[in-house]
N, C-alpha and C positions, 0 to 999 in steps of 0.2 A: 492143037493142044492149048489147053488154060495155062495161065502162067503161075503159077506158085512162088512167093520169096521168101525165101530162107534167110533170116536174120540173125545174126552171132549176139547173144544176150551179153550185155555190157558184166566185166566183172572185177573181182580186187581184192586184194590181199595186202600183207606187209613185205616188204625189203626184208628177203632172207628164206618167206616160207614158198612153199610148194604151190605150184598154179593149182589154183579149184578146178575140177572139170568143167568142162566151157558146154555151156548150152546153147543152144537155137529155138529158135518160135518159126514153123512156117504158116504162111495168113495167102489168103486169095480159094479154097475150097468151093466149088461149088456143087449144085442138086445134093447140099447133104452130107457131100465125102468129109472125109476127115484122115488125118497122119494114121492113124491105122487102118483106115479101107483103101488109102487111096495109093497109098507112096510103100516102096523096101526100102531096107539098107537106112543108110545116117549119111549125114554131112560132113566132112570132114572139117574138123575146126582148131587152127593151129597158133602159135604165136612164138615169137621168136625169143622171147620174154624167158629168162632162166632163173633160179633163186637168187643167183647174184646179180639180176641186172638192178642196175641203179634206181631209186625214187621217178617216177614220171609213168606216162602213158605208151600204153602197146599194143601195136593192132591185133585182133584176134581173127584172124583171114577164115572164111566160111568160103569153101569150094566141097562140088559135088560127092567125093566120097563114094559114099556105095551108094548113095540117095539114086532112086529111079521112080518111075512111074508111066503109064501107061497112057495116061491122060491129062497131064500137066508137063510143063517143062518147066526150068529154075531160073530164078535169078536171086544172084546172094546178095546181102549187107552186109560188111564186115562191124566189128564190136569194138569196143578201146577194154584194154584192162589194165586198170589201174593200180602202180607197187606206189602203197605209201609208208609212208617211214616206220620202223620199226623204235619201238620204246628203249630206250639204257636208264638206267637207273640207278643216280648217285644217292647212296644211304650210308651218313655218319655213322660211325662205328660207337656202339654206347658204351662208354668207360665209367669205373668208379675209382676213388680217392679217400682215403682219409682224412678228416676235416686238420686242417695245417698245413698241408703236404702239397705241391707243385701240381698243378693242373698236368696231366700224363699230355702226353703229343697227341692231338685231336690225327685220327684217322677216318678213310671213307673205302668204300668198295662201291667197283661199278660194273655194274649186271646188267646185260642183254644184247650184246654183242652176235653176233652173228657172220658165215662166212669167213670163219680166220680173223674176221677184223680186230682190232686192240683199240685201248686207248691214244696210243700213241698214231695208230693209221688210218684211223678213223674220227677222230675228234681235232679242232683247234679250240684253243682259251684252257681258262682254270676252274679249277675247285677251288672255293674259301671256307675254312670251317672255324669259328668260333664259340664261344659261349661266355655267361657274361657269370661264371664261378671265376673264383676270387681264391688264393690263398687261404683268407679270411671267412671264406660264406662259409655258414653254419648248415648244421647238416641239414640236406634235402637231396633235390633233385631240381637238377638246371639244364635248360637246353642246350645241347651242341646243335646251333645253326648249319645247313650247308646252303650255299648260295654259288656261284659262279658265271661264269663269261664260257662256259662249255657250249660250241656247236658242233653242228653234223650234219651232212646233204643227206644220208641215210637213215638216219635217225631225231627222234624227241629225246629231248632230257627230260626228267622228272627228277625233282630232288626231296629228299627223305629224314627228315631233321633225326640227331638220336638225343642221347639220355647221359650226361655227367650225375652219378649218385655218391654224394660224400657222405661218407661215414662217419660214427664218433669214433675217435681216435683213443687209445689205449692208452691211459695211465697207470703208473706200476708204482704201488705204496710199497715200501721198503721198510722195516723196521730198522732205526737205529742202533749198533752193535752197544751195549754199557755193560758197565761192569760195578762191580758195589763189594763190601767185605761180610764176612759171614756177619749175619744178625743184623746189621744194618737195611733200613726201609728201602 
């Protein structure tokens, strides 16, 4: 028999999602043949790899399967597939004020968590959120910055600035109560 190799097609995803279906290339055909004249069945191609395994490399093991043929024998490669980190994403919370009034407590939300994981199980460091509105700043719209010391073996941070919008603030003209006597201006 000809020798045929069956190779595990390298693959990858993110920490959290579902393996891709794993493919194979088999190469060595000869007079012509090809995977559909020559060969039945599939390779079997497996990996130990689950949606929660950690960030890094996994082997994707190529063994026979149902793969046969008549005039070739096998010899496999196995493949790597690759979990790389899944995205989180801290994004400032856009607040408004009326122009005078105390800047509200800058807040953030963070999205993309995967796996049960939290902030708390999954991240070390902080969130910093500022802006450079003022008591005093007249009205517009000012950044709330986020920045931070946020890491994760599983995850990227991205961070998401938002929106402080001051308002004009409400003045209340009051008429003065008076009094006067009949016929007088």
């Amino acid at each position: 028999k000809a020798v045929l190799t069956v190779t595990a097609t390298n693959a990858s995803r993110a920490y959290g999602a579902a393996n891709p279906t794993f493919t194979d290339t088999i190469t060595g055909f000869v007079n012509g043949d090809t995977v559909a004249k020559a060969t039945t069945g599939a390779a079997s191609l497996t990996t130990t790899a689950t949606t929660t395994s950690a960030v890094g490399s996994y082997t994707i093991t190529a063994v026979v399967g149902t793969l046969a043929s008549t005039n070739y024998s096998f010899v496999y490669v196995n493949g790597t597939l690759t979990v790389s980190k899944a995205v989180l994403t801290v994004t400032a919370t856009s607040l408004k004020r009326v122009y005078g009034a105390a800047n509200p407590t800058l807040a953030d939300t963070v999205t993309g968590f995967v796996n049960g994981d939290t902030l708390a199980t999954a991240t070390t460091g902080t969130v910093s959120l500022s802006t450079t509105a003022t008591a005093t700043s007249p009205i517009g719209s000012y950044p709330i910055t986020v920045t931070g010391t946020l890491a994760a073996s599983n995850y990227s941070i991205t961070y998401v600035n938002g929106t402080l919008t001051v308002s004009k603030a409400v003045l209340t003209v009051t008429a003065t109560n008076a009094s006067r006597a009949y016929g007088a201006a």
